[in-house]
C-alpha positions in Angstrom: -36.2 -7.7 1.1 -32.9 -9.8 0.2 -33.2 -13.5 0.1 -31.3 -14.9 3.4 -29.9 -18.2 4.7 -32.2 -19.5 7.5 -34.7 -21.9 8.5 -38.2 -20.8 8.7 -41.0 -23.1 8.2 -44.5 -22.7 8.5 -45.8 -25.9 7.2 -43.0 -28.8 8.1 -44.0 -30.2 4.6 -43.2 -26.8 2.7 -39.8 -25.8 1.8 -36.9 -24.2 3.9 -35.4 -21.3 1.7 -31.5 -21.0 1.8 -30.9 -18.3 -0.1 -27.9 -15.4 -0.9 -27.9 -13.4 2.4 -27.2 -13.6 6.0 -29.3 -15.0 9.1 -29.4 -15.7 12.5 -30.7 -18.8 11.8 -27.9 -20.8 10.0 -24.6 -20.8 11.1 -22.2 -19.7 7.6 -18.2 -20.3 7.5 -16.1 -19.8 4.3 -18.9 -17.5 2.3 -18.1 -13.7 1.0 -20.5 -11.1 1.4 -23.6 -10.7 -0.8 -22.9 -9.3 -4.3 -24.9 -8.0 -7.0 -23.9 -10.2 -10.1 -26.1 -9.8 -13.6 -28.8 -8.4 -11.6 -29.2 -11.3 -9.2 -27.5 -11.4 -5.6 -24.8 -14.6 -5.4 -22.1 -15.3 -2.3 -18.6 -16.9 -3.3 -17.3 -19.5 -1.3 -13.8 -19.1 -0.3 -13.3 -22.7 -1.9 -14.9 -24.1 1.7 -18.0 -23.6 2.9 -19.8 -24.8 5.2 -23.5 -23.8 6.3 -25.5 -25.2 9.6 -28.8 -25.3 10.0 -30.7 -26.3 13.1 -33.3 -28.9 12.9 -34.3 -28.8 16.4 -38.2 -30.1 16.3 -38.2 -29.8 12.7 -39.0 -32.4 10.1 -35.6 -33.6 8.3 -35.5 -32.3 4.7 -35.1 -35.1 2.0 -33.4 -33.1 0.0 -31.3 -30.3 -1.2 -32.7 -27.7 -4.4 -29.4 -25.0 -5.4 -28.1 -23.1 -7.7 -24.3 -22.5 -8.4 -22.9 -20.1 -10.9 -19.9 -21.3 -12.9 -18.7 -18.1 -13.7 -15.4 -19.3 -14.3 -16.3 -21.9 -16.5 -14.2 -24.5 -14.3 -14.1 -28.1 -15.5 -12.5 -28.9 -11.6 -14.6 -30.8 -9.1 -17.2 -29.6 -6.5 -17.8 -31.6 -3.8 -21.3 -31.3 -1.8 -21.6 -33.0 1.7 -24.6 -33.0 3.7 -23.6 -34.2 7.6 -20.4 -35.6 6.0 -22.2 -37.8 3.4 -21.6 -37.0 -0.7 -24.5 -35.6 -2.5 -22.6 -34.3 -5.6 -18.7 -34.4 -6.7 -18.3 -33.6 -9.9 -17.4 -30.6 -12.5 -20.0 -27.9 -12.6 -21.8 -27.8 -16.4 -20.8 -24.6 -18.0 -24.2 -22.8 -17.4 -23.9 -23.9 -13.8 -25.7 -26.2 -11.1 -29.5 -25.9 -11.0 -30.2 -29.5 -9.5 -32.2 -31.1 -6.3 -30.1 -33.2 -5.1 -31.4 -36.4 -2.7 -30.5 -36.0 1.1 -29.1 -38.8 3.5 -31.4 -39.8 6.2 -30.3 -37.4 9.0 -33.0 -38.4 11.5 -32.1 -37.3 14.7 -29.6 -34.5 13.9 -29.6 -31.8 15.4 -28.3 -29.4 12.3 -28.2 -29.9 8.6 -24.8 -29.5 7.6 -23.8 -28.3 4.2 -20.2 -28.1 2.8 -19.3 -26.8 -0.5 -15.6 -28.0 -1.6 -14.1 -26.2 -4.6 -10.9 -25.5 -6.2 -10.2 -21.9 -5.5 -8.6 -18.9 -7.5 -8.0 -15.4 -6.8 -8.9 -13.1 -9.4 -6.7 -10.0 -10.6 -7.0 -6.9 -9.4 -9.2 -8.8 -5.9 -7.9 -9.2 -2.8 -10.6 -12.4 -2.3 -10.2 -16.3 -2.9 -12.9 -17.5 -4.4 -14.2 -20.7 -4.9 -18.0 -20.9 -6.2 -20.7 -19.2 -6.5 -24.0 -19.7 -4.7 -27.4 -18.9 -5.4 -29.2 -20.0 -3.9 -30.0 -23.5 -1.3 -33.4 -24.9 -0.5 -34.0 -27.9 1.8 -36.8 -29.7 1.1 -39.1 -32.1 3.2 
């Protein structure tokens, strides 16, 4: 079965997986479909993204695992924004962003929300824009 967004947890301590796909359960604006890339899936962000996630009767995560591809090799700027606060603006390293990333207290929220700001490019021969490529997202309690 292929990874999804979405919010399913068993044990409010374990981890929410956020990964390539598509879900009922998150809310996803800005994101291309799934795509095969070096034999693991990825989604490209139009160069805005934004993904909701309910946290009704949930536990708030703490923090934020991912995994963007810098295909590219862009030295440009990503901005990461959980409920509007920064958690990362900065340049991608070459081989990509495999970081967890601390959350803002968002007690009392209704929905995580994630955006993903990048500089965006369309690629020859592609009707798409493109911004970054995602991995995967994991929320953490």
């Amino acid at each position: 079965m292929a990874p999804e967004f979405g919010w399913a947890v068993i044990d409010p301590t374990e981890a929410a997986a956020l990964e390539v796909g598509t879900s009922i359960f998150a809310r996803i604006e800005g994101m291309h479909a799934v795509e095969d890339f070096q034999g693991r899936p990825l989604r490209w962000t139009d160069g805005f993204a934004r993904i909701s996630v309910p946290l009704r009767g949930q536990s708030p995560p703490k923090s934020l695992s991912l995994k963007l591809w810098n295909i590219v090799q862009s030295t440009s700027a990503v901005s990461i924004r959980v409920n509007g606060s920064p958690i990362y603006n900065g340049p991608l390293p070459a081989d990509g962003l495999d970081a967890t990333l601390q959350l803002p207290p968002i007690h009392g929220a209704d929905e995580a929300m994630i955006d993903i700001d990048s500089p965006s490019f369309r690629p020859s021969g592609d009707t798409r824009t493109l911004g970054v490529a995602i991995e995967s997202l994991l929320l953490l309690g």
